[in-house]
C-alpha positions as a printed NumPy array, in Angstrom:
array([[134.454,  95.034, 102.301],
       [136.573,  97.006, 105.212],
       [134.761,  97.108, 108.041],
       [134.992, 100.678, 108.14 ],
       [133.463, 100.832, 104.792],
       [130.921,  98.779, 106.074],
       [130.193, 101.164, 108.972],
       [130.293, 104.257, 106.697],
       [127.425, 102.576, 104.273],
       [125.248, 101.455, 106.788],
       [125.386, 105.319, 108.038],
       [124.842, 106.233, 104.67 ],
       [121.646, 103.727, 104.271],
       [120.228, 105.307, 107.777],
       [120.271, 108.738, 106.848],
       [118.74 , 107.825, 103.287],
       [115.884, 106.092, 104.89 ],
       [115.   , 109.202, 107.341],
       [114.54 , 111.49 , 105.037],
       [112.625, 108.658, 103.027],
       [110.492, 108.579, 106.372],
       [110.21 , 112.328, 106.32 ],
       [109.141, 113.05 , 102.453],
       [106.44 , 110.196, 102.847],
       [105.166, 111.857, 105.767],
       [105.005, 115.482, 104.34 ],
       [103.591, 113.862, 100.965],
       [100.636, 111.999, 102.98 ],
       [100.502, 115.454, 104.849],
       [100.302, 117.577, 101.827],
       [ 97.506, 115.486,  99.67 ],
       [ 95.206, 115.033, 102.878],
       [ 95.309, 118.827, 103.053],
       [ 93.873, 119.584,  99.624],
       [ 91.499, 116.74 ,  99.863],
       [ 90.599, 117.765, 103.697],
       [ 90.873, 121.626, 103.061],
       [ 92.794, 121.484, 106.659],
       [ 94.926, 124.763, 106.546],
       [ 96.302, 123.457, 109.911],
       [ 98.111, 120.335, 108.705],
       [ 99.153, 122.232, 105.761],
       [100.957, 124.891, 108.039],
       [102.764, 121.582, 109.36 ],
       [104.437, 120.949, 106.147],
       [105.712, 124.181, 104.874],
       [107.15 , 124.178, 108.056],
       [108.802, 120.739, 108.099],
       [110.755, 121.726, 104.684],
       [113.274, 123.61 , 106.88 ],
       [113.945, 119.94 , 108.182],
       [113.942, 117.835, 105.103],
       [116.588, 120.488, 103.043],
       [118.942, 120.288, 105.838],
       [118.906, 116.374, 105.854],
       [119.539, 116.74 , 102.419],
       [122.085, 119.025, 102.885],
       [123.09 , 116.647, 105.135],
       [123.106, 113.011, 102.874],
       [124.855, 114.556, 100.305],
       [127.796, 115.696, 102.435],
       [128.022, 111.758, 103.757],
       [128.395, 110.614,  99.915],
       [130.906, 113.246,  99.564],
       [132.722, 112.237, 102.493],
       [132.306, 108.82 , 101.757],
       [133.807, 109.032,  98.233],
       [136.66 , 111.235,  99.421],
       [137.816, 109.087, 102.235],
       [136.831, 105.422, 101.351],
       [137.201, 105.535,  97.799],
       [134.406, 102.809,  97.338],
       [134.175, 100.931,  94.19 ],
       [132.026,  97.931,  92.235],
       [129.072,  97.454,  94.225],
       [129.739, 100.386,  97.207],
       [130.42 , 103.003,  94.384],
       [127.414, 102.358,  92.668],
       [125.373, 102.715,  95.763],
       [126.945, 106.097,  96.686],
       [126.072, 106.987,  93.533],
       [122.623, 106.363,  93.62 ],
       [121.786, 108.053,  96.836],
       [123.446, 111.018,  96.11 ],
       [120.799, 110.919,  93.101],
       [117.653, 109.654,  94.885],
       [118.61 , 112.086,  97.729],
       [117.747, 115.216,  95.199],
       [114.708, 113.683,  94.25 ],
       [113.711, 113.565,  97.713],
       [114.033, 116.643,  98.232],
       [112.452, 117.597,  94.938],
       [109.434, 115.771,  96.253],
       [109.613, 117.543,  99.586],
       [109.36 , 121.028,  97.519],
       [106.297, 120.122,  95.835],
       [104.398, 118.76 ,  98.649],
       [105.308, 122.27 ,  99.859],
       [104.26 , 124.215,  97.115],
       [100.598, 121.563,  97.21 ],
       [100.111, 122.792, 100.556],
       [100.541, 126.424,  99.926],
       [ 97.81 , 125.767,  97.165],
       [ 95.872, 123.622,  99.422],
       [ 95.372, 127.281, 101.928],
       [ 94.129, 128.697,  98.882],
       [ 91.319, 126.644,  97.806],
       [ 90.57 , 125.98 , 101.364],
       [ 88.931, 129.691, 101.625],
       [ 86.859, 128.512,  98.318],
       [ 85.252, 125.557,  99.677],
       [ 82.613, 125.79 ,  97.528],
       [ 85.233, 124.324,  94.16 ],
       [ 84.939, 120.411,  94.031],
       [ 87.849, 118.695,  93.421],
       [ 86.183, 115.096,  91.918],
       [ 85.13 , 116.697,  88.65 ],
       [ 88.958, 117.254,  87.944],
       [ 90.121, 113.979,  89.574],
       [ 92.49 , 115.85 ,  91.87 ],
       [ 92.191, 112.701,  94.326],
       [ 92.611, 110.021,  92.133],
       [ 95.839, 111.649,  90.591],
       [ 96.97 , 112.72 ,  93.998],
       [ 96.193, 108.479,  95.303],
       [ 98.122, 107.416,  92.383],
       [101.097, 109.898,  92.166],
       [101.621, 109.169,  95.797],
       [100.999, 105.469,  95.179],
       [103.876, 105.693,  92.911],
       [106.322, 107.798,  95.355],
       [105.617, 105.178,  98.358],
       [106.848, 102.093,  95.597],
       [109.666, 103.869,  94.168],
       [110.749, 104.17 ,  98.177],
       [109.84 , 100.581,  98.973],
       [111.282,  99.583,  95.87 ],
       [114.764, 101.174,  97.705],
       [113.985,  99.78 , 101.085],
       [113.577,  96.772, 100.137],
       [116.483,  96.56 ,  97.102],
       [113.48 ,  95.283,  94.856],
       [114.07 ,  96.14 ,  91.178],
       [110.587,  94.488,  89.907],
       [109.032,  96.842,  91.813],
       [110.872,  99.921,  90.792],
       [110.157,  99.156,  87.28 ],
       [106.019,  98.796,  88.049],
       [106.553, 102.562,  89.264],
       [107.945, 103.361,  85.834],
       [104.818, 101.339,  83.972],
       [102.091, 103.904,  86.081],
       [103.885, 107.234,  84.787],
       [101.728, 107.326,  81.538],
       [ 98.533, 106.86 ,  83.938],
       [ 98.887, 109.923,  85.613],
       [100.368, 111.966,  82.386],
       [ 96.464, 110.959,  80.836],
       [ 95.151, 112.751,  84.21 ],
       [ 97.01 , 115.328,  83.826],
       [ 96.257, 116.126,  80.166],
       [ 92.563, 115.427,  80.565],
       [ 92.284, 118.031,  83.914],
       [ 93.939, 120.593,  81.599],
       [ 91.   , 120.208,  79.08 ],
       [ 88.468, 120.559,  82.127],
       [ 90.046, 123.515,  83.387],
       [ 90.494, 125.198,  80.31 ],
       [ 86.684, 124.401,  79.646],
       [ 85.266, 125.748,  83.494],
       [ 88.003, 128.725,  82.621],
       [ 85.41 , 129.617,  79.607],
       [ 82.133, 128.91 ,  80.993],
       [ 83.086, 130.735,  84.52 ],
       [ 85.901, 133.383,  83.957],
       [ 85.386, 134.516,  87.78 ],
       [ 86.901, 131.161,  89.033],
       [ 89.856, 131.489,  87.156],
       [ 92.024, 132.003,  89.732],
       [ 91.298, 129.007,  91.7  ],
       [ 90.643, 127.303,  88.919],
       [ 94.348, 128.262,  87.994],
       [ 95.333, 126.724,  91.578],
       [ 93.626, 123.114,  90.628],
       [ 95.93 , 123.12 ,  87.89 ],
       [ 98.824, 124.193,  89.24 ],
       [ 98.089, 121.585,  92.307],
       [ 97.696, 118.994,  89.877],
       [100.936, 120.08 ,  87.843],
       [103.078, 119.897,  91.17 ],
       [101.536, 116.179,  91.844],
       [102.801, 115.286,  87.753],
       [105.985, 116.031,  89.   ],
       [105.997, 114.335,  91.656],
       [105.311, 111.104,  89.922],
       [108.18 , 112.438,  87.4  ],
       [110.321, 112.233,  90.138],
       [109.122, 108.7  ,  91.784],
       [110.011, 107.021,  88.272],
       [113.298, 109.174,  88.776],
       [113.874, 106.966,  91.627],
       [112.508, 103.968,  90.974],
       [115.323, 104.059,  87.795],
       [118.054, 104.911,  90.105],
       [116.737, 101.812,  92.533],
       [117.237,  99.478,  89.05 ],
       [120.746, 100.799,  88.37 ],
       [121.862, 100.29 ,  91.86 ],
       [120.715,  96.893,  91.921],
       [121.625,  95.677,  88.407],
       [124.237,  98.512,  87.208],
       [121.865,  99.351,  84.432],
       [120.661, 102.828,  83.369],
       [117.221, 102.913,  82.556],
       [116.441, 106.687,  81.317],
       [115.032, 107.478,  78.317]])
């Protein structure tokens, strides 16, 4: 490889793993404050979207630039390629932590809603458990683990479908709730899609490795 090639991916692969660094952080930041009810620390990460966009904004115009003036192929190309892709997952995943915080202010000012009958925290611990391999499956070019992240999607699709039957039966017993009751759902809808998105990843981290596309 040229070694300004070389220079230009190893830029790339920086900027890739800040706003890695950054999402993780805002996802941690997001769960803890619906589990915590800490409207403070969910202030924190609506306002550190402003950040992660523009790093997007930002990853995506390296990939262009790389492609335009390098003209990678083979191995390089296939890179590019996939961090243009896992870049708008990223930021995908930096939306929805966004939009779990805004919920998270919500039920915060209804303390009195649990959030273990619906099993909130144990989809939020494994939806993020699944965002931190797909990432560490990238960091660490590791293609065994990016296909364990694809195995745990069906896990948190059951926990999904089984909070929509609770909901929908606390919606009927207690009509009064339903708007917080509405907010558990759409909490645990965001956190879904997050996982969505991790096995999004986690296939992108498999085709850069072994130049084989996963989907479907």
């Amino acid at each position: 490889m040229p070694r300004h090639l070389q220079r230009q991916i190893d830029k790339l692969k920086q900027a890739i793993l800040a706003l890695v660094e950054m999402v993780q952080q805002s996802v941690r930041d997001a769960i803890e404050a619906v589990e915590s009810r800490d409207v403070a620390l969910a202030q924190r990460v609506i306002e550190s979207d402003t950040a992660i966009d523009q790093m997007e904004i930002d990853v995506e115009e390296e990939c262009l630039h790389t492609l335009a003036l390098f003209q990678p192929v083979a191995d390089d190309l296939r890179f590019v390629v996939a961090v243009l892709k896992i870049n708008n997952d990223l930021e995908r995943i930096g939306d929805l932590a966004t939009n779990i915080a805004k919920n998270s202010i919500a039920l915060a000012a209804d303390p009195d809603i649990s959030l273990k009958p619906f099993g909130i925290d144990e989809m939020a611990k494994l939806a993020g458990e699944m965002i931190k391999q797909s990432l560490d499956s990238l960091v660490e070019i590791d293609a065994a683990k990016a296909r364990n992240v694809c195995k745990s999607d069906d896990a948190v699709d059951d926990l999904h479908a089984r909070m929509y039957d609770l909901v929908e039966k606390q919606v009927s017993e207690n009509a009064g709730r339903f708007p917080q009751l509405l907010r558990l759902l759409i909490t645990a809808r965001h956190l879904e899609r997050m996982a969505d998105d991790a096995v999004n990843i986690a296939e992108d981290v498999i085709y850069l490795i072994e130049g084989e596309i996963v989907r479907h």
